[in-house]
C-alpha positions as CSV (number, residue, x, y, z in Angstrom):
1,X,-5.7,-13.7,21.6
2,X,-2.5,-13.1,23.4
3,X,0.9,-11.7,21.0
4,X,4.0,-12.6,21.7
5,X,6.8,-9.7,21.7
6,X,8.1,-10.2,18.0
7,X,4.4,-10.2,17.0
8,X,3.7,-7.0,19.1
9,X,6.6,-5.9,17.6
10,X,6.1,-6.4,14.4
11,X,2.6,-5.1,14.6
12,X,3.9,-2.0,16.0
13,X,6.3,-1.5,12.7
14,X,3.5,-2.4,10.2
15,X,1.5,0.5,12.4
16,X,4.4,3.0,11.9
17,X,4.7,1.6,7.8
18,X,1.0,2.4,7.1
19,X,0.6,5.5,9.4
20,X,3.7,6.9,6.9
21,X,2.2,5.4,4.1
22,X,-1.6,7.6,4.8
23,X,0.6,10.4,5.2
24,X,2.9,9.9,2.1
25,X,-0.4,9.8,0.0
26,X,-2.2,12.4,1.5
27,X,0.3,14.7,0.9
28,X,1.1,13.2,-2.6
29,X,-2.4,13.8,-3.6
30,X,-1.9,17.7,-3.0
31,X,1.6,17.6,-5.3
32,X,1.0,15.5,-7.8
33,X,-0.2,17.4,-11.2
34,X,-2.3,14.7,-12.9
35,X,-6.0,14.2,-12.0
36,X,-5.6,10.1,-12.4
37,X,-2.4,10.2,-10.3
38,X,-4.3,12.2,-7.6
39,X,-6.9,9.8,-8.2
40,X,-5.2,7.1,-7.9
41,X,-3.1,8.2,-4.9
42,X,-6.3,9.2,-2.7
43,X,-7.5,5.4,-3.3
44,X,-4.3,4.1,-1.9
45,X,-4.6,6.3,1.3
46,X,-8.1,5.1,1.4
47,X,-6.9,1.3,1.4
48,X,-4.1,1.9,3.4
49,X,-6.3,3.5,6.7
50,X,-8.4,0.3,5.9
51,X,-4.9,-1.4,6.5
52,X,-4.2,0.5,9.6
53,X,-7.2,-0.3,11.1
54,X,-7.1,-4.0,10.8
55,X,-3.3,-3.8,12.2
56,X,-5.0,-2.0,14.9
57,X,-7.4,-4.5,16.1
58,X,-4.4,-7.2,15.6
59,X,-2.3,-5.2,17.9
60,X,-5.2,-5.1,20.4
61,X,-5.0,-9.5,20.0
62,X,-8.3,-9.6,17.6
63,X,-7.9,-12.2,14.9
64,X,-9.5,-10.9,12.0
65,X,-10.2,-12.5,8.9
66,X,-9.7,-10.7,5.7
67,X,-12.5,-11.8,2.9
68,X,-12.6,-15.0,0.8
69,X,-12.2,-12.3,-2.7
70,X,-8.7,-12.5,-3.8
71,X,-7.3,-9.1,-3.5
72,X,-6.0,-9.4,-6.9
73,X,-9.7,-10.1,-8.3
74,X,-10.1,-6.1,-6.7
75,X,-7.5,-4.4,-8.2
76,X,-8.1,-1.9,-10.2
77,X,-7.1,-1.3,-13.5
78,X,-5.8,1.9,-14.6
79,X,-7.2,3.2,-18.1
80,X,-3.7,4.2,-20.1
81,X,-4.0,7.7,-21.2
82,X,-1.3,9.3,-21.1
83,X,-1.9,13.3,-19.2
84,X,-1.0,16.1,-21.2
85,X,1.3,17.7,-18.7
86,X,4.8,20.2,-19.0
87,X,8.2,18.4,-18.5
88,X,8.5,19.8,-15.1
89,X,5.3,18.6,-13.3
90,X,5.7,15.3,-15.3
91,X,9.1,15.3,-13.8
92,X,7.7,16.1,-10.0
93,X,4.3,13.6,-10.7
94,X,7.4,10.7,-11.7
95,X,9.2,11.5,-8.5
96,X,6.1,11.2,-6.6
97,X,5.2,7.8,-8.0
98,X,8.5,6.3,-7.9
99,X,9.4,7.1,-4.3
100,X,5.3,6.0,-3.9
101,X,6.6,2.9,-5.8
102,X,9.6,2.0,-3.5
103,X,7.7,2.5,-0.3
104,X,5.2,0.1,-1.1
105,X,8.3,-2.6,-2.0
106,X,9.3,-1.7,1.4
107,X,5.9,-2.5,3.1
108,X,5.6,-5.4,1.2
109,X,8.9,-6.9,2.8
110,X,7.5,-6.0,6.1
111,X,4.4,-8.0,6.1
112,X,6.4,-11.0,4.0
113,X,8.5,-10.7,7.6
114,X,5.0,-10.8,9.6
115,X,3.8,-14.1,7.7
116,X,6.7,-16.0,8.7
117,X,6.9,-14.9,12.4
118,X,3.1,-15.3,13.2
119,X,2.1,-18.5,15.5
120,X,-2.0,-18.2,14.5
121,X,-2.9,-19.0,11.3
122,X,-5.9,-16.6,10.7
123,X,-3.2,-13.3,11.4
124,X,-0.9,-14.9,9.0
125,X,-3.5,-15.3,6.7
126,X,-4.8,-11.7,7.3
127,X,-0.7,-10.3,6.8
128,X,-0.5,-12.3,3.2
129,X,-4.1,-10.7,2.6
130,X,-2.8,-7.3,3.2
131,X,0.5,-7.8,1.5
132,X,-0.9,-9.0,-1.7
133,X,-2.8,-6.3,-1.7
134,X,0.3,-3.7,-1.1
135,X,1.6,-5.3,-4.0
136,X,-1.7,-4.5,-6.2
137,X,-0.9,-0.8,-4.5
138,X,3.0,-1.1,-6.5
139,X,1.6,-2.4,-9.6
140,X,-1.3,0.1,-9.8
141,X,1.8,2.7,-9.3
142,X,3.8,1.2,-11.8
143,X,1.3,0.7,-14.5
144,X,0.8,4.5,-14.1
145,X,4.2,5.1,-14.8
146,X,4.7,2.8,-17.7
147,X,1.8,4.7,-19.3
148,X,3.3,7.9,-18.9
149,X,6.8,6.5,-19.9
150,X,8.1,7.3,-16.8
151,X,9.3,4.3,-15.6
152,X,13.3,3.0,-16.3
């Protein structure tokens, strides 16, 4: 399949988001202080390469189809306990998830972007696919920090 320039484009910036976004997590899974959030952080990098990869073959003009499972139906759900951790690394693991938080809002906005400019219907099917599933990625995030009352 042949892109146009805005959908090259586009593909190119969703590359760049989820490149940033495996780094982000990698890295977060070295600072944060809780075993679940480092948990939970190295299955988000694990989705997210899954995510680069199908932007990959997009970008090289392979339509691929995402499967018929609702990624809601595979989200995880986090078991609330709340970590026994001092103020400080509670206060570097809420920093952590919070800016974790925001960028996958931003990512989210990105792909709602790529729906709309997409001419086939099986990529835009594939973008909503991924982007519902960047939004399982926030509330995963945010559910953590509700259970460590560390969101407000």
């Amino acid at each position: 399949m042949t892109l146009t320039q805005k959908e090259t484009t586009l593909l190119s910036d969703l590359k760049a988001q989820e490149q940033l976004c495996i780094e982000k997590y990698g890295k977060y899974t070295e600072m944060a202080h809780d075993p679940e959030l480092k948990k939970l952080f190295t299955s988000l990098k694990s989705n997210e390469e899954k995510h680069l990869d199908t932007v990959n073959q997009m970008l090289n003009g392979t339509e691929v189809s995402m499967p018929d499972q609702s990624p809601s139906a595979v989200s995880s759900k986090l078991q609330c306990k709340p970590s026994e951790m001092s103020a400080e690394q509670k206060k570097n693991d809420a920093y952590l998830c919070k800016d974790a938080l925001s960028m996958e809002k931003h990512v989210s906005g990105v792909y709602n972007t790529g729906i709309f400019e997409f001419t086939s219907p099986v990529m835009r099917d594939t973008l909503a696919h991924i982007q519902k599933e960047e939004q399982n990625h926030g509330e995963q995030l945010y559910n953590y920090l509700s259970c460590n009352n560390m969101y407000c």
